[in-house]
N, CA, C and O atoms as CSV, one atom per row, in Angstrom:
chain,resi,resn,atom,element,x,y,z
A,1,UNK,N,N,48.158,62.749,53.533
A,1,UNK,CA,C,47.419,61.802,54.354
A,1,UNK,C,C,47.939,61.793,55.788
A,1,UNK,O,O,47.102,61.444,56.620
A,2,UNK,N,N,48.784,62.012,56.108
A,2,UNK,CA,C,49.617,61.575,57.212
A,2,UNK,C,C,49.633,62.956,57.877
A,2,UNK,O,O,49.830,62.922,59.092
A,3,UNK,N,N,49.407,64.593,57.125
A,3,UNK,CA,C,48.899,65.245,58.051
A,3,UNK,C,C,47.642,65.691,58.493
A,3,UNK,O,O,47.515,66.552,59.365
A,4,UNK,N,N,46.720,65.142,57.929
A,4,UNK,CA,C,45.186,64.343,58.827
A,4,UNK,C,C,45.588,63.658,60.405
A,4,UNK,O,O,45.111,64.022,61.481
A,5,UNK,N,N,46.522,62.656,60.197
A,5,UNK,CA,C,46.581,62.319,61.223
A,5,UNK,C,C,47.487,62.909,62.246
A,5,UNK,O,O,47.217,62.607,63.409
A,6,UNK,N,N,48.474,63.665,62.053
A,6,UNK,CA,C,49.456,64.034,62.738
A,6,UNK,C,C,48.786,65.028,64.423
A,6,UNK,O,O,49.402,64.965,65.487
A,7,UNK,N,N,47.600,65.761,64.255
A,7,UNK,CA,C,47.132,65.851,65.729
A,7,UNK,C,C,46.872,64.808,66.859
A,7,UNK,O,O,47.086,64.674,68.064
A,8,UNK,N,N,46.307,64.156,65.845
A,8,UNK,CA,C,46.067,63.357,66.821
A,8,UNK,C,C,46.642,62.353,67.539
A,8,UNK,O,O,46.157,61.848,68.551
A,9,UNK,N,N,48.183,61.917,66.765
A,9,UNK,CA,C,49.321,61.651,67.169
A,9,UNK,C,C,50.048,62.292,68.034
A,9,UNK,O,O,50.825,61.683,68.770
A,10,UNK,N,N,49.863,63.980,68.082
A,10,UNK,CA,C,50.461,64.750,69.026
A,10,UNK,C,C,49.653,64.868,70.417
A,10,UNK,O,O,50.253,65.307,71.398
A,11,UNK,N,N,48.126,64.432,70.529
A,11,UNK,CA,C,47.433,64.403,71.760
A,11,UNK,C,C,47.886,62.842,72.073
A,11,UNK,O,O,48.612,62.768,73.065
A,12,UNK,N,N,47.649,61.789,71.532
A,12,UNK,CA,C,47.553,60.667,71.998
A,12,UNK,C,C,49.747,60.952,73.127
A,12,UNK,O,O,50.033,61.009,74.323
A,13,UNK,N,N,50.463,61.017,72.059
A,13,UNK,CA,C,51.862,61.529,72.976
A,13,UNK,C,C,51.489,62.219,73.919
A,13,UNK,O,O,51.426,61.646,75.006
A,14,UNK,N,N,51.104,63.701,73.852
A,14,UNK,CA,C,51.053,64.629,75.057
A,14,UNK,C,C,50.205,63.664,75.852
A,14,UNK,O,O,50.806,63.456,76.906
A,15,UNK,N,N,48.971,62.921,75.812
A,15,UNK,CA,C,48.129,62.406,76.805
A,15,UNK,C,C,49.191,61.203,77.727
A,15,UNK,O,O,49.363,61.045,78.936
A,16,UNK,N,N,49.683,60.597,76.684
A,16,UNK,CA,C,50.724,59.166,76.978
A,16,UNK,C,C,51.898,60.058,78.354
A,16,UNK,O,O,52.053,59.948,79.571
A,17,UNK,N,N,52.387,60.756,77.435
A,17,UNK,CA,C,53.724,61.623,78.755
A,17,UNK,C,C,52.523,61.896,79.806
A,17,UNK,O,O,52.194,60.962,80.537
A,18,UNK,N,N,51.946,62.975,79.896
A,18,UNK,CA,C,51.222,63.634,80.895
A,18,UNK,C,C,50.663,62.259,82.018
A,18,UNK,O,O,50.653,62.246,83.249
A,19,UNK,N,N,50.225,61.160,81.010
A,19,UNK,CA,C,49.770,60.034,82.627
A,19,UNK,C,C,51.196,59.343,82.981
A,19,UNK,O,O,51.395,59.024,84.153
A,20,UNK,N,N,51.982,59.153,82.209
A,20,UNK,CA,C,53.017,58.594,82.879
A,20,UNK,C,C,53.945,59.269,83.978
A,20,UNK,O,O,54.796,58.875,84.776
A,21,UNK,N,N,53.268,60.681,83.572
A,21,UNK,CA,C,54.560,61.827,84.774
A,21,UNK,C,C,53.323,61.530,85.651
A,21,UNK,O,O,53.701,60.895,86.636
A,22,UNK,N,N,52.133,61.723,85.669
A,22,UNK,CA,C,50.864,61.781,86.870
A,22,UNK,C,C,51.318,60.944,87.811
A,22,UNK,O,O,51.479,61.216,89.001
A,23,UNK,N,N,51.620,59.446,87.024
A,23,UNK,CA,C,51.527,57.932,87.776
A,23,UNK,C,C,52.643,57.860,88.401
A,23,UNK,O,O,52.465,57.392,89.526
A,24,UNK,N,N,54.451,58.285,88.033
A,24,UNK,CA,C,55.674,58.271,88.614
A,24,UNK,C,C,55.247,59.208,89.620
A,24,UNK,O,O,55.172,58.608,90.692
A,25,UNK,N,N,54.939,60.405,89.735
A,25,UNK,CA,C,54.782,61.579,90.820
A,25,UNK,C,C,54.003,61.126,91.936
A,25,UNK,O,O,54.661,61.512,92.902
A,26,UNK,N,N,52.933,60.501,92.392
A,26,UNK,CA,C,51.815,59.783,93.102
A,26,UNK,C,C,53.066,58.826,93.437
A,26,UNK,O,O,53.933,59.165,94.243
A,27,UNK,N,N,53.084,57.544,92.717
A,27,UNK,CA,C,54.278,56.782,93.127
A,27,UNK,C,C,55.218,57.770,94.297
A,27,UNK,O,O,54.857,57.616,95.464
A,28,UNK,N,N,56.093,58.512,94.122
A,28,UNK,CA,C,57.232,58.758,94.712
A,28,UNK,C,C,56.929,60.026,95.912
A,28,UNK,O,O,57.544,60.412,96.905
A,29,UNK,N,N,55.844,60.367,95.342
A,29,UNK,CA,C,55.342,61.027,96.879
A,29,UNK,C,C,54.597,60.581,97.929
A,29,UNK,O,O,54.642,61.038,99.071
A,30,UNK,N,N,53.742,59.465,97.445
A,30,UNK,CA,C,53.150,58.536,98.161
A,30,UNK,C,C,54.363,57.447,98.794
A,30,UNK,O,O,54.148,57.070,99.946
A,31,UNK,N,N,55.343,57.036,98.265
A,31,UNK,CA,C,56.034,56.528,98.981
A,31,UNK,C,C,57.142,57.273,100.275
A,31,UNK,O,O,57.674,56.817,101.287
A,32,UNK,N,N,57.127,58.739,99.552
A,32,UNK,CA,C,57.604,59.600,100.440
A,32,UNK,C,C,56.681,59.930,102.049
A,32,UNK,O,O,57.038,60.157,103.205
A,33,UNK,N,N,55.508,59.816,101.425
A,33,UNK,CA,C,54.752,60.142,102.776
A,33,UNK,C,C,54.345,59.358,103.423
A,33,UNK,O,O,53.984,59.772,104.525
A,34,UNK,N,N,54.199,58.131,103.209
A,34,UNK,CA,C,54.295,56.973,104.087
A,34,UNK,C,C,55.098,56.518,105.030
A,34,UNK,O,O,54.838,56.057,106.141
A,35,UNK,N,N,56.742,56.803,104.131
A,35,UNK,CA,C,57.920,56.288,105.101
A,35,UNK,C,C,57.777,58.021,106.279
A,35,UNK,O,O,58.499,58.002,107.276
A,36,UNK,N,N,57.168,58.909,106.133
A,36,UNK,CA,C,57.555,60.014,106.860
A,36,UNK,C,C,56.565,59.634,107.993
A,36,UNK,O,O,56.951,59.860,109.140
A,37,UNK,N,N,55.045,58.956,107.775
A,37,UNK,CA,C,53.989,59.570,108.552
A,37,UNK,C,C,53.640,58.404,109.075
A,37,UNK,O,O,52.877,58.631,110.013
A,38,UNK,N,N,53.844,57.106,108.915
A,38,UNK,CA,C,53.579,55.876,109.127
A,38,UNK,C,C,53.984,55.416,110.858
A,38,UNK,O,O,55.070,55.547,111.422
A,39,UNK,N,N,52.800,54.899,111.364
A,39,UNK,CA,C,52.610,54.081,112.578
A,39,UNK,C,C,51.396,53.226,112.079
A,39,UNK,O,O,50.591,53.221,111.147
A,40,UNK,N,N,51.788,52.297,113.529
A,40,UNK,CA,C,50.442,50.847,113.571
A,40,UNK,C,C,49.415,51.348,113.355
A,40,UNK,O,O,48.660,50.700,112.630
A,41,UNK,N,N,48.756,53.175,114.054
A,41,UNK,CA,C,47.510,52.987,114.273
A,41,UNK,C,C,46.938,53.801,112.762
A,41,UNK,O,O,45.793,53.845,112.312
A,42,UNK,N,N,48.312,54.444,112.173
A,42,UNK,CA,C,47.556,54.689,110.812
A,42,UNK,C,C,47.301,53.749,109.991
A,42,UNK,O,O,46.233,53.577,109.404
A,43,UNK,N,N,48.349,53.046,109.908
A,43,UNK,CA,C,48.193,51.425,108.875
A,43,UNK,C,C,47.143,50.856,109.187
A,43,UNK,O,O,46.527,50.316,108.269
A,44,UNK,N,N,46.663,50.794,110.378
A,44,UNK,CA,C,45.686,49.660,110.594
A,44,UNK,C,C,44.448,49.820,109.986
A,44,UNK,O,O,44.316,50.960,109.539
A,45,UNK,N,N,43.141,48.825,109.741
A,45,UNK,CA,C,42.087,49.068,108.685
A,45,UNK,C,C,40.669,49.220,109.600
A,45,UNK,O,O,40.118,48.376,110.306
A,46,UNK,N,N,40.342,50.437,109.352
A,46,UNK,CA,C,39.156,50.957,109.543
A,46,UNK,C,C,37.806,51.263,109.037
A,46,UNK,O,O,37.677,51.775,107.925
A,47,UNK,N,N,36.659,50.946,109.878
A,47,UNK,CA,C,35.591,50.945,108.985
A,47,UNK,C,C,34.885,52.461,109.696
A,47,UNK,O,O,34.787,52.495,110.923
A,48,UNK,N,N,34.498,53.459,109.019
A,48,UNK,CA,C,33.880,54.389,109.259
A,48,UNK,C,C,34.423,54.777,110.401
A,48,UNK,O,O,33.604,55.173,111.230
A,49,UNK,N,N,35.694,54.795,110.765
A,49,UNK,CA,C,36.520,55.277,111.950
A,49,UNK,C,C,36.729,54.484,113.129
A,49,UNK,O,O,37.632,54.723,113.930
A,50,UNK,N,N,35.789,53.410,113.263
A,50,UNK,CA,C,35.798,52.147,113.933
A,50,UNK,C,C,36.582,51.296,113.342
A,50,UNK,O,O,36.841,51.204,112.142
A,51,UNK,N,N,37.053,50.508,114.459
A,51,UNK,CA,C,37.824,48.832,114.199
A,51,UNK,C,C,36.565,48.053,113.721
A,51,UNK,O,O,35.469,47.875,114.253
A,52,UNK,N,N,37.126,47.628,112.468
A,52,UNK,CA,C,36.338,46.476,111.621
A,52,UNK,C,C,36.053,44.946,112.778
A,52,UNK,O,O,36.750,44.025,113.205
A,53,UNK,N,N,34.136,45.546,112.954
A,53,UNK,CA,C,33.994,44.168,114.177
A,53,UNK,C,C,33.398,43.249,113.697
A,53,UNK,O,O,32.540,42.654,114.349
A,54,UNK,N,N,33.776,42.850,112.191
A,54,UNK,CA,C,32.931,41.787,111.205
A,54,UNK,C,C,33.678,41.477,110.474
A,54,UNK,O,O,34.723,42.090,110.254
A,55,UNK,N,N,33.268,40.307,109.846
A,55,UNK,CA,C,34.079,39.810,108.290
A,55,UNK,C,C,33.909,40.825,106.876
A,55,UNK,O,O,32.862,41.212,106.357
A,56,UNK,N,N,34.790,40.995,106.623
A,56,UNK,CA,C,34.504,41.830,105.779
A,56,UNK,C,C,33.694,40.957,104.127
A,56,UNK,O,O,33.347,41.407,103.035
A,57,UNK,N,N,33.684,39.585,104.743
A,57,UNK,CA,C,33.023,38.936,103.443
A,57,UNK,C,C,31.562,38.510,103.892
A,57,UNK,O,O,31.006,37.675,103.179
A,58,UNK,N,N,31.013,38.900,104.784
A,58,UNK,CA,C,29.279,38.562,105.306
A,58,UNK,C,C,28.729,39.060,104.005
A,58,UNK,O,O,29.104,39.856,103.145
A,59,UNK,N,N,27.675,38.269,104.198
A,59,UNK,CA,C,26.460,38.256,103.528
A,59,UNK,C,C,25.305,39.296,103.831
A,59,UNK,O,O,24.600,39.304,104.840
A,60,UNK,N,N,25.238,40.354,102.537
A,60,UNK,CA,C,24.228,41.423,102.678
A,60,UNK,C,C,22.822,40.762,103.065
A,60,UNK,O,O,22.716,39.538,103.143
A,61,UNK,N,N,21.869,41.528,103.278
A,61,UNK,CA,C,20.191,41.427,103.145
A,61,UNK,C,C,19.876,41.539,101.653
A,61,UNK,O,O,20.540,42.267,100.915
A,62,UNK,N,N,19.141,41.012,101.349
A,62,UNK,CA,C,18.747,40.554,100.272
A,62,UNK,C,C,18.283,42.226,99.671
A,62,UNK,O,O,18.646,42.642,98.571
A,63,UNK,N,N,17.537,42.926,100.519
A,63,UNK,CA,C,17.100,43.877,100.367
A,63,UNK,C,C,18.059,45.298,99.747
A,63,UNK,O,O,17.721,46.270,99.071
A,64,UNK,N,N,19.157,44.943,100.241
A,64,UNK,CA,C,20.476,46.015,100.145
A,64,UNK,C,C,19.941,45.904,98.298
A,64,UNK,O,O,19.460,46.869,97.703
A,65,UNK,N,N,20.171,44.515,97.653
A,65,UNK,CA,C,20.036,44.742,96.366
A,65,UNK,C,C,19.236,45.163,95.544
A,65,UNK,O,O,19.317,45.677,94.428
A,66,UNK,N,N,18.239,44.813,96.404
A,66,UNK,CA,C,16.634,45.090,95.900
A,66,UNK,C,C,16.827,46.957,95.687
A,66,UNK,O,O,16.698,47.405,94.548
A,67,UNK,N,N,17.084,47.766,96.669
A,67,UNK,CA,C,17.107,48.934,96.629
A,67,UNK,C,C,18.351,49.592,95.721
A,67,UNK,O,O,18.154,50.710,95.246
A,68,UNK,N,N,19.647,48.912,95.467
A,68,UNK,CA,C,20.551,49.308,94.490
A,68,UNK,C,C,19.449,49.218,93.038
A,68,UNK,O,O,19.198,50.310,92.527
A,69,UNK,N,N,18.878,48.104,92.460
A,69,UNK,CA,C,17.966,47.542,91.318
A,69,UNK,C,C,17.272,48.515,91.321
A,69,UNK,O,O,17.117,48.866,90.151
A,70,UNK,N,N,16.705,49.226,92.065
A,70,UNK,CA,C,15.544,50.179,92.223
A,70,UNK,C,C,16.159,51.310,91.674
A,70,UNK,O,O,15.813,51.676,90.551
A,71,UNK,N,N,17.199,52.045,92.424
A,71,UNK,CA,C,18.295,53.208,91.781
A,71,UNK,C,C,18.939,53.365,90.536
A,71,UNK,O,O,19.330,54.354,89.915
A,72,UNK,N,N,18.960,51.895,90.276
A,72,UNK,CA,C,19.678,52.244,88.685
A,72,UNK,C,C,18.555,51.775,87.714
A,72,UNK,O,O,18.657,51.712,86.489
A,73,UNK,N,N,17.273,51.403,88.600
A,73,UNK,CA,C,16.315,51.352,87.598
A,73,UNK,C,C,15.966,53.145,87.223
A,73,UNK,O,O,15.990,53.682,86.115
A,74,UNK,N,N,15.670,53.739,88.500
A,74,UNK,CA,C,15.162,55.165,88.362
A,74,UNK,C,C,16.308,55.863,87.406
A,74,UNK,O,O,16.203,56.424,86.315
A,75,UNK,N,N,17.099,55.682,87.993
A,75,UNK,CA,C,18.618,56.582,87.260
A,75,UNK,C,C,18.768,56.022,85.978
A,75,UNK,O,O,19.811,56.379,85.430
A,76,UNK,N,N,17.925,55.112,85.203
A,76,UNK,CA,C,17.966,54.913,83.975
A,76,UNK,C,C,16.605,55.591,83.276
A,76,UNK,O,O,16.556,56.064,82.141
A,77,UNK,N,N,15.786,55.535,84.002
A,77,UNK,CA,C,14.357,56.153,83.521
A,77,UNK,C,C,14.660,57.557,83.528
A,77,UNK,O,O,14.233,58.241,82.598
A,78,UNK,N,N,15.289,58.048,84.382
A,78,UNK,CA,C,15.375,59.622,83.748
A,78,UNK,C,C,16.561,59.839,83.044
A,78,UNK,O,O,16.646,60.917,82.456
A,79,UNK,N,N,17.688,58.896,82.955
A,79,UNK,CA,C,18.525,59.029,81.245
A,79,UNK,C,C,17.651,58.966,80.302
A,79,UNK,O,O,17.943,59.593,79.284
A,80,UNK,N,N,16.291,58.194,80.317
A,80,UNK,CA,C,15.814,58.291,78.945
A,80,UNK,C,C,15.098,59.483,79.075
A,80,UNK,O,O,15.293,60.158,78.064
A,81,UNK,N,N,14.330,60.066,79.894
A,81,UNK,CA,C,13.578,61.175,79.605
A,81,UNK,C,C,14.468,62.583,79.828
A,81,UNK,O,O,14.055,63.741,79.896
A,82,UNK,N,N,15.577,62.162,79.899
A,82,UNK,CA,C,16.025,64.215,79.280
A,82,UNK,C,C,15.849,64.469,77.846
A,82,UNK,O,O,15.515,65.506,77.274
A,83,UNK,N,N,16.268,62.803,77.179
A,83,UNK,CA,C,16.683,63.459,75.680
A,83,UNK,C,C,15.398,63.481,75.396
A,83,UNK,O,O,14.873,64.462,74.870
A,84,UNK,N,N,14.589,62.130,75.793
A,84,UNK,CA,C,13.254,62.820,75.474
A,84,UNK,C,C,12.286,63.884,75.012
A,84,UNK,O,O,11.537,64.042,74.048
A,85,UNK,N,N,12.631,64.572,76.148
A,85,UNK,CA,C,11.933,65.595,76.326
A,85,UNK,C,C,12.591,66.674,75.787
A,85,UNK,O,O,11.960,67.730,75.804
A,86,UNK,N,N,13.837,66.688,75.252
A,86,UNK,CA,C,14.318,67.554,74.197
A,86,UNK,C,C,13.862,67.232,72.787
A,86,UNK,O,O,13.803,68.040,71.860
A,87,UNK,N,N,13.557,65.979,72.748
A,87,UNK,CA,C,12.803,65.876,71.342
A,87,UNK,C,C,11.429,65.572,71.086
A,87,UNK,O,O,11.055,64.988,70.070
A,88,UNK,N,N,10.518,66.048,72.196
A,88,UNK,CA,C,9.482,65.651,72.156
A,88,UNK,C,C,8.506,66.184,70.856
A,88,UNK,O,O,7.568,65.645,70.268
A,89,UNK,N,N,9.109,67.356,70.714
A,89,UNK,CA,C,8.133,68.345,69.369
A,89,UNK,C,C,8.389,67.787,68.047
A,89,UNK,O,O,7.791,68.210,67.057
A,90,UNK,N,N,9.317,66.786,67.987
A,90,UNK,CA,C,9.445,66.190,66.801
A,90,UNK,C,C,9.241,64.860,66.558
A,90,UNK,O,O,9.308,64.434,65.405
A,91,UNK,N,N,9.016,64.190,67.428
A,91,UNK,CA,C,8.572,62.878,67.516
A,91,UNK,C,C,6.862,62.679,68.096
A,91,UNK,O,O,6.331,61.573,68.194
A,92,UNK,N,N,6.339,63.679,68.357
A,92,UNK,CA,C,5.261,63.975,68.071
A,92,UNK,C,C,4.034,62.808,69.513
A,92,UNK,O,O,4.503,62.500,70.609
A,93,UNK,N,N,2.891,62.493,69.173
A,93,UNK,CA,C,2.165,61.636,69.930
A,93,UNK,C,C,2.354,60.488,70.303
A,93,UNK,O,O,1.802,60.021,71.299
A,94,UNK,N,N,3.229,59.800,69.508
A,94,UNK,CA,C,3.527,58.347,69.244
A,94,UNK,C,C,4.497,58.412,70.522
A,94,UNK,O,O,4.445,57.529,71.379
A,95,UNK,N,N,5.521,59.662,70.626
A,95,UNK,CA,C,6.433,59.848,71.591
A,95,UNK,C,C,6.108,59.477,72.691
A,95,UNK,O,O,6.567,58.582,73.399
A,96,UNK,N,N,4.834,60.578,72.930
A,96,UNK,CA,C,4.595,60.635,74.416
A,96,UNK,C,C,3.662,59.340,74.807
A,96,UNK,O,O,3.550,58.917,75.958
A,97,UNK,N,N,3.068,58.833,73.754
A,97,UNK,CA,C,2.553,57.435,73.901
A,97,UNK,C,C,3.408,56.545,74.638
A,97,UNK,O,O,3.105,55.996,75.697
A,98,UNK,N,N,4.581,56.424,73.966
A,98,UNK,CA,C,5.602,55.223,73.803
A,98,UNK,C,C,5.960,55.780,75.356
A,98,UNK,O,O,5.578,55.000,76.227
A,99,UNK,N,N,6.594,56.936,75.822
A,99,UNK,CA,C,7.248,57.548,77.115
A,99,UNK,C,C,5.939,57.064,78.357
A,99,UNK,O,O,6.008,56.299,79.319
A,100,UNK,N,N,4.942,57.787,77.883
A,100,UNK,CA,C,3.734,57.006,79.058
A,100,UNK,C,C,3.506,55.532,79.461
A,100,UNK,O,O,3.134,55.165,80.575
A,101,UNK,N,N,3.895,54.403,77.961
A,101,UNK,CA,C,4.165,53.191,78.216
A,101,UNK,C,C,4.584,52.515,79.192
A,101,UNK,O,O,4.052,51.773,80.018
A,102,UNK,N,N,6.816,53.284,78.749
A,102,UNK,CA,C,7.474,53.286,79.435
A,102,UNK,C,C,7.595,53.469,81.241
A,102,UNK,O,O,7.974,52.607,82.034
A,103,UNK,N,N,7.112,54.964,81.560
A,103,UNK,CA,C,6.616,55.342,82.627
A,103,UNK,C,C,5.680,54.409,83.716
A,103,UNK,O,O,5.997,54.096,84.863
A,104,UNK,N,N,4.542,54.102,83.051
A,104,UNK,CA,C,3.741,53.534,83.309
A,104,UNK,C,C,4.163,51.599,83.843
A,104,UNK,O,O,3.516,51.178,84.802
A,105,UNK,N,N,4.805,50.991,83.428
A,105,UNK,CA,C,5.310,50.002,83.538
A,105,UNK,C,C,6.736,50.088,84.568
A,105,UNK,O,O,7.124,49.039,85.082
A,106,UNK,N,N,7.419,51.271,84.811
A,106,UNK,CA,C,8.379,51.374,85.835
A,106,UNK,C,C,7.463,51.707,86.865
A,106,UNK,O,O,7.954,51.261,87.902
A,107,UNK,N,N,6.211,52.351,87.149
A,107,UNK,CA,C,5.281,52.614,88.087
A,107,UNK,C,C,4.998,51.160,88.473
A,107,UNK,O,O,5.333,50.833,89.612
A,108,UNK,N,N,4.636,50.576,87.971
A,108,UNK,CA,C,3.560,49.184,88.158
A,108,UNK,C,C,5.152,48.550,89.365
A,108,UNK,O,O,5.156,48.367,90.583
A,109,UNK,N,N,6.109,48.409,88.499
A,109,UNK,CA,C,7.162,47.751,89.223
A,109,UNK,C,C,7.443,48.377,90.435
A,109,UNK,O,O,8.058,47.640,91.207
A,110,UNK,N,N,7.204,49.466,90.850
A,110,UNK,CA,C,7.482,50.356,91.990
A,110,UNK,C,C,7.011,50.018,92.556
A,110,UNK,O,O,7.541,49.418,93.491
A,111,UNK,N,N,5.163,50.161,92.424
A,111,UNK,CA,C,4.241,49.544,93.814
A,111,UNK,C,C,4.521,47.914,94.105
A,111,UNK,O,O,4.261,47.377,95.182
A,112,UNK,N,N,5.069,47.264,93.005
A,112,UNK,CA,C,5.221,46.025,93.742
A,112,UNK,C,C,6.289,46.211,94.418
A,112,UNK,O,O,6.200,46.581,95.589
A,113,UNK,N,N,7.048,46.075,94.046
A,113,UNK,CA,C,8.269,46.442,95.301
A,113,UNK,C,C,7.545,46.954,96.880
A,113,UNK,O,O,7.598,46.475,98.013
A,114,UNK,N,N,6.854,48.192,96.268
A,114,UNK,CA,C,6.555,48.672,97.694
A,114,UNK,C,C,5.853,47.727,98.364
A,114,UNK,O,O,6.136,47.453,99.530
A,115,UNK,N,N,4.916,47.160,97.738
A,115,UNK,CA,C,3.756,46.303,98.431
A,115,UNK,C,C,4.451,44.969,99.008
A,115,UNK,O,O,4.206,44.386,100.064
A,116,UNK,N,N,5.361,44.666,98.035
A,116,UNK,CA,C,6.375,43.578,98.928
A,116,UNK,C,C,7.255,43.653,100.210
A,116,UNK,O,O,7.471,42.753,101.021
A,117,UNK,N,N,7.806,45.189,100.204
A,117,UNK,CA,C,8.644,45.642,101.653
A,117,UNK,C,C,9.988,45.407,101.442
A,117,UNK,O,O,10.827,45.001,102.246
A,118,UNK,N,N,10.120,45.736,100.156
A,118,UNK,CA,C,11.442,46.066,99.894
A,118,UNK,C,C,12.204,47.405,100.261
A,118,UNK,O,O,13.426,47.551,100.276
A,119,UNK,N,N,11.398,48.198,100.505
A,119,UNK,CA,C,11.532,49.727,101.012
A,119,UNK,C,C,11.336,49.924,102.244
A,119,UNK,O,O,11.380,51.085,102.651
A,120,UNK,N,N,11.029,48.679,103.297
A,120,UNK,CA,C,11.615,49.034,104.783
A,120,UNK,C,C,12.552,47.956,105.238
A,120,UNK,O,O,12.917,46.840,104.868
A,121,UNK,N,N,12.816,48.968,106.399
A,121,UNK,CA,C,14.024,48.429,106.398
A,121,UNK,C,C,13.606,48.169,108.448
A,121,UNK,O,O,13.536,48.946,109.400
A,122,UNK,N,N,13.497,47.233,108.341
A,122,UNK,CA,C,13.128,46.801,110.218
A,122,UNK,C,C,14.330,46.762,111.223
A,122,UNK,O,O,14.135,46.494,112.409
């Protein structure tokens, strides 16, 4: 019984050592290269290479979210249609029924969005 388990005792160790040497090494070279390379104007905090000329806690446009909602709506509609469409020959009419449903109802939500003006940006 116990050599069933014994691989996987030997990855979970090798995995355990291998992040703990990753995490000490980062540690001690990162502290090495800091004390070597360090001034005010590297320390200091930058936004896109500019001095940060805002709070960094303001309040987005409502819209910023609207268009994230939109992306992980799409980026979920085509997670469902790869496997889909790898199993379409076996799941037969009902499939592509159910997928056109689907489709069809992320469409409807699209033009509203669009028709609302969530997709410009003034």
């Amino acid at each position: 019984m116990l050599a069933n388990y014994l691989p996987v005792l030997i990855f979970l160790t090798v995995a355990t050592g291998l992040a703990l040497l990753l995490l000490s090494l980062g540690l001690v070279i990162g502290r090495i290269g800091v004390k070597a390379k360090s001034d005010a104007q590297k320390l200091s905090p930058y936004e896109c290479g500019f001095e940060a000329f805002e709070d960094s806690r303001m309040k987005f446009d409502v819209r910023y979210y609207l268009v994230a909602i939109l992306f992980i709506i799409f980026d979920l509609e085509i997670a469902f249609l790869f496997p889909w469409a790898v199993v379409l020959d076996s799941i037969g009419v009902f499939g592509l029924i159910s997928m056109g449903i689907f489709l069809l109802i992320l469409v409807v939500g699209f033009i509203y969005e669009w028709k609302k003006g969530a997709l410009e940006w003034d």
